[in-house]
mmCIF file of the C-alpha atoms, coordinates in Angstrom:
data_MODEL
# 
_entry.id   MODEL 
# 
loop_
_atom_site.group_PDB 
_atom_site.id 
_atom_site.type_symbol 
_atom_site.label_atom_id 
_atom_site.label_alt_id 
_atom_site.label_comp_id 
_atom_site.label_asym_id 
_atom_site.label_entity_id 
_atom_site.label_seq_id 
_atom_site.pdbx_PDB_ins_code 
_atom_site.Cartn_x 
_atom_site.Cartn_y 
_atom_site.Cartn_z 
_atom_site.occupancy 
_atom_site.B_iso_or_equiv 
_atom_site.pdbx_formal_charge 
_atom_site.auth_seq_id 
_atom_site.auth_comp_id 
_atom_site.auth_asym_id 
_atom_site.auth_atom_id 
_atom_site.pdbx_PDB_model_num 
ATOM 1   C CA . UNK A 1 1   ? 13.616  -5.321  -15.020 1.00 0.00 ? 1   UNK A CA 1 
ATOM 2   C CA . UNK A 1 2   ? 11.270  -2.905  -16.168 1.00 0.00 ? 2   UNK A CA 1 
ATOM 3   C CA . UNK A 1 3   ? 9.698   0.240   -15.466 1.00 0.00 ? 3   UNK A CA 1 
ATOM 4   C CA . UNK A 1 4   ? 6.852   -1.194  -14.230 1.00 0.00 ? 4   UNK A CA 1 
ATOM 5   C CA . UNK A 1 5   ? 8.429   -3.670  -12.535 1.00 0.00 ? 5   UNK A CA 1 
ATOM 6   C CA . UNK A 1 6   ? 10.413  -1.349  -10.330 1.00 0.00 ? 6   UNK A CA 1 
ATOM 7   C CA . UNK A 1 7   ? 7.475   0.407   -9.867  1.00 0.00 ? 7   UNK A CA 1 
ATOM 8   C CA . UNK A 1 8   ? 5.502   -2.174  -8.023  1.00 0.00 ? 8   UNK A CA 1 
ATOM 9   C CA . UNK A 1 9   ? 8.901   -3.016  -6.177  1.00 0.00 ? 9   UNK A CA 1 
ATOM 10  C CA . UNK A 1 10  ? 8.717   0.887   -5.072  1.00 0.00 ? 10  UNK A CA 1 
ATOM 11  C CA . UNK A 1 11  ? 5.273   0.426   -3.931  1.00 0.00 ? 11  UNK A CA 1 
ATOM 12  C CA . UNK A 1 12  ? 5.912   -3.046  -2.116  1.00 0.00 ? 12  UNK A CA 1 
ATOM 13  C CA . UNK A 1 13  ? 8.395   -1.540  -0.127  1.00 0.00 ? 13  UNK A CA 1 
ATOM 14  C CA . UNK A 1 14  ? 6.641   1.864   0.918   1.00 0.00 ? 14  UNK A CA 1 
ATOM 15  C CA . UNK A 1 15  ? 4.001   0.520   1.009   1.00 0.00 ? 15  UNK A CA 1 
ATOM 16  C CA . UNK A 1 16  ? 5.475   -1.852  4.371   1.00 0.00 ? 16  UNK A CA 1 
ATOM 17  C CA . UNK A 1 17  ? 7.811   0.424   5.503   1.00 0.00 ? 17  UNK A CA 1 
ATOM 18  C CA . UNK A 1 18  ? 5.348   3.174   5.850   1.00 0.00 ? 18  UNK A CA 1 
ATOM 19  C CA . UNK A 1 19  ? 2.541   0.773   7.903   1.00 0.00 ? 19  UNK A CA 1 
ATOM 20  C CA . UNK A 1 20  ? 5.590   -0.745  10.096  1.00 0.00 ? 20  UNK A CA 1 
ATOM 21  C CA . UNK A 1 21  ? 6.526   2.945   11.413  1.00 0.00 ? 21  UNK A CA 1 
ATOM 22  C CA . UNK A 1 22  ? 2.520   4.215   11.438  1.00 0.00 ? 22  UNK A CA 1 
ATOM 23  C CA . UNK A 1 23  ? 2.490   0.828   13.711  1.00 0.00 ? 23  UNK A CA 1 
ATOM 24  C CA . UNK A 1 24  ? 5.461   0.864   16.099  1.00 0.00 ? 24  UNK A CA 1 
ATOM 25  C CA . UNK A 1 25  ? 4.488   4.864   16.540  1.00 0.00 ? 25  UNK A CA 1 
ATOM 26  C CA . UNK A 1 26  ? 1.285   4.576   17.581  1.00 0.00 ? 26  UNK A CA 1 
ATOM 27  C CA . UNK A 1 27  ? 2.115   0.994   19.709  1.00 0.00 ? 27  UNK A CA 1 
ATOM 28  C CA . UNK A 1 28  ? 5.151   2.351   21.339  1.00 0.00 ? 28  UNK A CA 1 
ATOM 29  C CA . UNK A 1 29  ? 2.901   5.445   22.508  1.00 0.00 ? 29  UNK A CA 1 
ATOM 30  C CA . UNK A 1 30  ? 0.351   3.047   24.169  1.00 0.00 ? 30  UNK A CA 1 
ATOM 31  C CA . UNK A 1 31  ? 2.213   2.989   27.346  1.00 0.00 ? 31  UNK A CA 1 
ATOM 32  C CA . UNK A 1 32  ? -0.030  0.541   29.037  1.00 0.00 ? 32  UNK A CA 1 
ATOM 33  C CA . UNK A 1 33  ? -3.056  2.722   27.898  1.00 0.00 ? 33  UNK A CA 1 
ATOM 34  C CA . UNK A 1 34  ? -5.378  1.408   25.776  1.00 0.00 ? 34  UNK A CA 1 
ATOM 35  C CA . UNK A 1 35  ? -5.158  1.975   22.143  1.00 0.00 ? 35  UNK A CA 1 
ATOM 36  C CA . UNK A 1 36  ? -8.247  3.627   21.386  1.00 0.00 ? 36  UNK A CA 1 
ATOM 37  C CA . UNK A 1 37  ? -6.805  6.517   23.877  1.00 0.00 ? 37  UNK A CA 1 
ATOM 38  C CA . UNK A 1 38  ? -3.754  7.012   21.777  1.00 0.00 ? 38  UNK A CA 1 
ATOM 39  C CA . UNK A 1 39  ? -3.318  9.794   19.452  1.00 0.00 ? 39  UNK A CA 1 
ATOM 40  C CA . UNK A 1 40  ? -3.364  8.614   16.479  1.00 0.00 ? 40  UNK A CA 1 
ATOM 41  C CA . UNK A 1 41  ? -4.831  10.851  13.890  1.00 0.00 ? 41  UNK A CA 1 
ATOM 42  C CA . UNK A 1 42  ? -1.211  13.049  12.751  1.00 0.00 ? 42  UNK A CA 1 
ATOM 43  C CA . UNK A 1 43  ? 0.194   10.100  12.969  1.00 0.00 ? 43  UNK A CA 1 
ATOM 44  C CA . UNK A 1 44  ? -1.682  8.184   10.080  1.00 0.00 ? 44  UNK A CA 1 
ATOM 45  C CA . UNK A 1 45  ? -1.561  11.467  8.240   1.00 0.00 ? 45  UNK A CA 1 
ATOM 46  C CA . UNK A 1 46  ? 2.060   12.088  8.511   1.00 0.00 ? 46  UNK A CA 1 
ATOM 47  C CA . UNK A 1 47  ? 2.877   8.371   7.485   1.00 0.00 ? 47  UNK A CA 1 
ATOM 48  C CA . UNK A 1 48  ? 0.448   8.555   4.242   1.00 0.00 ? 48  UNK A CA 1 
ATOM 49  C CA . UNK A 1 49  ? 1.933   11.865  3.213   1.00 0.00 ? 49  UNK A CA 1 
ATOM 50  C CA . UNK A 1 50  ? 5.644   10.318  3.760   1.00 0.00 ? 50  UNK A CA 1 
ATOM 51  C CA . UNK A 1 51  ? 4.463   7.437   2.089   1.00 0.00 ? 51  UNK A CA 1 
ATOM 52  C CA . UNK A 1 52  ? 3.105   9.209   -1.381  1.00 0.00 ? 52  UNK A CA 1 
ATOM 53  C CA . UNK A 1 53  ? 6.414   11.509  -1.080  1.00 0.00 ? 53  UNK A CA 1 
ATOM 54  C CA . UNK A 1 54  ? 8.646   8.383   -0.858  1.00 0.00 ? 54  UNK A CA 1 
ATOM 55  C CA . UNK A 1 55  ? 7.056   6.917   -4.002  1.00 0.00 ? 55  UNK A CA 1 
ATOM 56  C CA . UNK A 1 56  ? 7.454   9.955   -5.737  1.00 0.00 ? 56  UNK A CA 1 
ATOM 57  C CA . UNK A 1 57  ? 11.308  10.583  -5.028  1.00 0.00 ? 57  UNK A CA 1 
ATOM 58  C CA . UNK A 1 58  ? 12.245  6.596   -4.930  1.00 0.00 ? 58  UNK A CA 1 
ATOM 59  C CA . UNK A 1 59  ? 10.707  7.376   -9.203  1.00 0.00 ? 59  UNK A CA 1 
ATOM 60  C CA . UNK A 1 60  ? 12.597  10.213  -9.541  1.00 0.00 ? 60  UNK A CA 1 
ATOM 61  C CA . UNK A 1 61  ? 15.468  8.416   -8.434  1.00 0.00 ? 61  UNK A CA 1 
ATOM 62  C CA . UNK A 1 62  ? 15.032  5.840   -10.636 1.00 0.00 ? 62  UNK A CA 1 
ATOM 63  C CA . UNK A 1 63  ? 14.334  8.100   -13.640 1.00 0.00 ? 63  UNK A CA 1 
ATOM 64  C CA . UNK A 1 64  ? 17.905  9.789   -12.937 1.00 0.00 ? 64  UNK A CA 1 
ATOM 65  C CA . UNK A 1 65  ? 19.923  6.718   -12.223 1.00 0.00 ? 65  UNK A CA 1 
ATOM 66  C CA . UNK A 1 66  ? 18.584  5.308   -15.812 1.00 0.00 ? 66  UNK A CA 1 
ATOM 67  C CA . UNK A 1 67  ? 17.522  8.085   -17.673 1.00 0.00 ? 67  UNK A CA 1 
ATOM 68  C CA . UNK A 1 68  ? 17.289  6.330   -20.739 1.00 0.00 ? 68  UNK A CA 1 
ATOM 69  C CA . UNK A 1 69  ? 14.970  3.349   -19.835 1.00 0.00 ? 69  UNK A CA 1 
ATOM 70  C CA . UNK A 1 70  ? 11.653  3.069   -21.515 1.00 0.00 ? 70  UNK A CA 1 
ATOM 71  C CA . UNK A 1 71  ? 8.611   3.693   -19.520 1.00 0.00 ? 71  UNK A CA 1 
ATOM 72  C CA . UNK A 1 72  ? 6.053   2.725   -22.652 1.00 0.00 ? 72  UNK A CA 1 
ATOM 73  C CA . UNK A 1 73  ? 4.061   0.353   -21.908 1.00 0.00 ? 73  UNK A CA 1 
ATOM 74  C CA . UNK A 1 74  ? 3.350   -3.460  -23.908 1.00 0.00 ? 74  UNK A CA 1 
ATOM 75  C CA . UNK A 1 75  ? 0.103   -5.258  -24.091 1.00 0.00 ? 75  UNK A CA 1 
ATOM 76  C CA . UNK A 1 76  ? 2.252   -7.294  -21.181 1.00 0.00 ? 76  UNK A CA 1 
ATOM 77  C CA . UNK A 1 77  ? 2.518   -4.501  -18.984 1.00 0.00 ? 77  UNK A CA 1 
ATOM 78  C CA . UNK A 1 78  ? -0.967  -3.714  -19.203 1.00 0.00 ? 78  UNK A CA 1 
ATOM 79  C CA . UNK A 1 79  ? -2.076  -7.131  -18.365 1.00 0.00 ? 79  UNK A CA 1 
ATOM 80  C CA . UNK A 1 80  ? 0.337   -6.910  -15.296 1.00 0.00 ? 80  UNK A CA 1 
ATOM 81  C CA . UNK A 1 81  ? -0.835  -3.873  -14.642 1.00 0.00 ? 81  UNK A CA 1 
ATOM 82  C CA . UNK A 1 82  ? -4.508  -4.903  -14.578 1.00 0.00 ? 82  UNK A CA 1 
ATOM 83  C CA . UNK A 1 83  ? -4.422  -8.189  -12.659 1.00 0.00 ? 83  UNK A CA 1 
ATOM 84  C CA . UNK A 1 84  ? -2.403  -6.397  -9.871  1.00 0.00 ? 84  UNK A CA 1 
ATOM 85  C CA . UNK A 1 85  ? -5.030  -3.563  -9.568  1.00 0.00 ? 85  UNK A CA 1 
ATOM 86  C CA . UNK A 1 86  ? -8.017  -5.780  -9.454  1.00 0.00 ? 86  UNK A CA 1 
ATOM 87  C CA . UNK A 1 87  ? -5.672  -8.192  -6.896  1.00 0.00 ? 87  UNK A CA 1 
ATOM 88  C CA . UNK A 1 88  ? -5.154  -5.373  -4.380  1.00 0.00 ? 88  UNK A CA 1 
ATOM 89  C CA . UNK A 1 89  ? -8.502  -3.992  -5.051  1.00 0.00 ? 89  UNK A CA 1 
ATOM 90  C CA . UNK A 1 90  ? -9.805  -6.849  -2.707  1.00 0.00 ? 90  UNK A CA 1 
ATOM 91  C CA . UNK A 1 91  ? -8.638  -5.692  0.454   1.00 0.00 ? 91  UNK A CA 1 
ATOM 92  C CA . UNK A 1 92  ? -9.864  -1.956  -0.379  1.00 0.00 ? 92  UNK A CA 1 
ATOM 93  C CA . UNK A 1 93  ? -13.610 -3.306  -0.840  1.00 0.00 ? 93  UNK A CA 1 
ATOM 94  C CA . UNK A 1 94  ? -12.608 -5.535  2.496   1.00 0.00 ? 94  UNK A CA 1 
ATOM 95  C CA . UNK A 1 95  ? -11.715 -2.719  4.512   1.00 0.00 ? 95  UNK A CA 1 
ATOM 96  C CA . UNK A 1 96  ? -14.724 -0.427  3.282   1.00 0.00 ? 96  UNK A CA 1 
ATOM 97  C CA . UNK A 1 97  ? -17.208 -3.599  4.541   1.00 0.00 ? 97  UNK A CA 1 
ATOM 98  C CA . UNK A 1 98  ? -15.685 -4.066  7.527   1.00 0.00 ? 98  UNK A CA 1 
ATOM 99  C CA . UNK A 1 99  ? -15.722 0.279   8.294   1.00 0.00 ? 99  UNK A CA 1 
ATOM 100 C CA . UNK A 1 100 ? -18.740 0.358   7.590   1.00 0.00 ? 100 UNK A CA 1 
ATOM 101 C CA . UNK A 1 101 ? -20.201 -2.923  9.987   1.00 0.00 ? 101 UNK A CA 1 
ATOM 102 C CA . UNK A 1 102 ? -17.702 -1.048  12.194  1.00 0.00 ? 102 UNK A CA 1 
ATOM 103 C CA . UNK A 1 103 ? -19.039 2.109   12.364  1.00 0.00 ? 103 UNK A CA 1 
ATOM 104 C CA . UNK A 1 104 ? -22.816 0.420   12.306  1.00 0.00 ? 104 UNK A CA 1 
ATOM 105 C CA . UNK A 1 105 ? -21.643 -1.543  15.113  1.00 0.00 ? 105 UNK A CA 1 
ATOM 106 C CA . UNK A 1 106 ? -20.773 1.422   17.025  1.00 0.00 ? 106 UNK A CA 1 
ATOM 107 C CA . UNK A 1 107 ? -17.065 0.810   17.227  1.00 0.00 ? 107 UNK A CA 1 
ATOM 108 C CA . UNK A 1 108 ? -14.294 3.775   18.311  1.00 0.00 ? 108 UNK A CA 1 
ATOM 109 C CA . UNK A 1 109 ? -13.147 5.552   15.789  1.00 0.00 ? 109 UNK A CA 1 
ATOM 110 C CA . UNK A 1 110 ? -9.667  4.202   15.773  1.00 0.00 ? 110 UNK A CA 1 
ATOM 111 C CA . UNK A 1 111 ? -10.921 1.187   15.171  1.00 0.00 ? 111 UNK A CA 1 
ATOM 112 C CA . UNK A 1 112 ? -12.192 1.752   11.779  1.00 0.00 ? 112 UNK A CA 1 
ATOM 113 C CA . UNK A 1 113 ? -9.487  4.179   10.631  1.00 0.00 ? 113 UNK A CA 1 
ATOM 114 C CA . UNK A 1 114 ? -7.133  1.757   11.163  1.00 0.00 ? 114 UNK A CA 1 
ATOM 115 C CA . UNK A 1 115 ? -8.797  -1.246  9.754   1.00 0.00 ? 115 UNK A CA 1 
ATOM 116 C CA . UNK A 1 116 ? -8.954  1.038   6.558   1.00 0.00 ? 116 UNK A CA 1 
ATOM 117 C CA . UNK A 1 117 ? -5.863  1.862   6.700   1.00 0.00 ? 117 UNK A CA 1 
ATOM 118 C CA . UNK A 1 118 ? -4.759  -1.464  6.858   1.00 0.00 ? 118 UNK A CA 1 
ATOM 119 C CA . UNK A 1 119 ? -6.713  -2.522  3.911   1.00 0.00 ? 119 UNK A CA 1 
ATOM 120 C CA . UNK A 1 120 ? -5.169  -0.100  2.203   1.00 0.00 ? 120 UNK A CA 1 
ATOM 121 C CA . UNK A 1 121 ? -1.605  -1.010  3.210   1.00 0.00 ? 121 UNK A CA 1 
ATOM 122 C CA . UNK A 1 122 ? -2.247  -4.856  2.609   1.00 0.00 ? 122 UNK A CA 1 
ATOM 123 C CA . UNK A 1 123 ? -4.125  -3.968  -0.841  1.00 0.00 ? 123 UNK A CA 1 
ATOM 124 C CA . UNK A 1 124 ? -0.924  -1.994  -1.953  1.00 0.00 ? 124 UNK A CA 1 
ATOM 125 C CA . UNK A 1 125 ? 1.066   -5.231  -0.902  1.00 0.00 ? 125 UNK A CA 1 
ATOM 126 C CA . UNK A 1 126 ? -1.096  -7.915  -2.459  1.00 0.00 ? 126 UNK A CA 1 
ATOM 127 C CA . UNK A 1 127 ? -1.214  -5.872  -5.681  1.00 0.00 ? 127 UNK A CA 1 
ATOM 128 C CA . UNK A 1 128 ? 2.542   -5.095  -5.920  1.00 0.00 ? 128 UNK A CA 1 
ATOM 129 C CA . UNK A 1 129 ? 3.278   -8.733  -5.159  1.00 0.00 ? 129 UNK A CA 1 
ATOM 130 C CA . UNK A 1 130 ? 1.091   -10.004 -7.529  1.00 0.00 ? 130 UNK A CA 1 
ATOM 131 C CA . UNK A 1 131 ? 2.621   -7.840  -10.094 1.00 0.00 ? 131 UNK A CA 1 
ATOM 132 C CA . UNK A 1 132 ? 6.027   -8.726  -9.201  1.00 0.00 ? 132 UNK A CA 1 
ATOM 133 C CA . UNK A 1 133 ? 4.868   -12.800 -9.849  1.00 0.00 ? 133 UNK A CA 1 
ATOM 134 C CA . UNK A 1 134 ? 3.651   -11.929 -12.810 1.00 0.00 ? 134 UNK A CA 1 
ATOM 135 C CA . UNK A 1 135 ? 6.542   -10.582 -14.255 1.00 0.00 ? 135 UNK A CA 1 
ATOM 136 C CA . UNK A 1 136 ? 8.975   -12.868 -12.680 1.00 0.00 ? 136 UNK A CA 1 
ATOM 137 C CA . UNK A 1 137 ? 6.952   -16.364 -13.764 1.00 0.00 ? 137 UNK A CA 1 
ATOM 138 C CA . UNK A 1 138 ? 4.328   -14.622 -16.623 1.00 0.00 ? 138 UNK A CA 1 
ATOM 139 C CA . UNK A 1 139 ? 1.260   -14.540 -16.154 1.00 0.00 ? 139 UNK A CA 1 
ATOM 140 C CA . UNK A 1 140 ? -1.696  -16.906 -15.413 1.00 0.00 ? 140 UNK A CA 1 
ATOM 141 C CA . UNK A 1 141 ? -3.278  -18.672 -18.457 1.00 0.00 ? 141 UNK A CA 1 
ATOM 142 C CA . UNK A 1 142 ? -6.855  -18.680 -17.747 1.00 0.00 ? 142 UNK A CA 1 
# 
C-alpha cells in the first residue's frame, strides 16, 4: 500500500468518524427540542479541529511505524490524486449551492451550517473512496 494510499484511508476514516460523533452530539442533545434550538456551534468546531488533529497524528503515526517508506510521488499517484480531488470536489460546490438557496430562502442558520458541513464530510468520503478504487482496480481509461 502506499503513502498515498494510506492517506486517503486516514481521511476516509476521520473523515466518518468525526461527522458520526458531530451527529450523535448534537442529536442526543435534542431532547425532544427541535434541532434548530440546539447548540450546535462548539460542537462543529470542536469536531473539525479533532478531525484535522486526528489526520495529522494518524500521519505521524504512520511515518514512525514505517519510517522508511517512500512518500514521492509517480505520475500514478498524481492521477489518483487528481481524480479523487475533482470527485469530492462535487459535494463542496453542492453544499455551497444549496447554502446559499438556503440562506436566500431564509432558512435557520443551523440549517445551512450543517448542510455545509455535510458536504464537506461526504466530499472527503467520495474523494477518499474514489482514491482508494483507483488504486485497488487502476484507474479509469477514458
Amino acid at each position: 500500500m502506499t503513502h498515498e494510499e494510506k492517506r486517503s484511508w486516514i481521511m476516509l476514516v476521520v473523515a466518518v468518524v468525526a461527522y458520526t460523533a458531530y451527529l450523535v452530539t448534537v442529536v442526543s442533545r435534542a431532547g425532544g427540542r427541535p434541532l434548530p434550538d440546539v447548540p450546535y456551534a462548539a460542537t462543529l468546531l470542536w469536531t473539525v479541529g479533532a478531525a484535522i488533529v486526528a489526520s495529522i497524528v494518524a500521519e505521524i503515526g504512520i511515518g514512525v511505524v514505517n519510517p522508511r517508506a517512500s512518500r514521492a510521488k509517480d505520475v500514478r499517484d498524481r492521477e489518483i490524486g487528481r481524480l479523487g480531488e475533482y470527485t469530492g470536489q462535487s459535494f463542496v460546490i453542492i453544499g455551497a449551492v444549496a447554502a446559499m438557496l438556503m440562506a436566500m430562502a431564509e432558512w435557520d442558520r443551523f440549517w445551512i451550517a450543517n448542510v455545509i458541513y455535510l458536504c464537506f464530510a461526504l466530499s472527503a468520503v467520495l474523494g477518499s473512496i474514489t482514491k482508494i478504487v483507483a488504486y485497488r482496480g487502476g484507474l479509469p481509461q477514458w
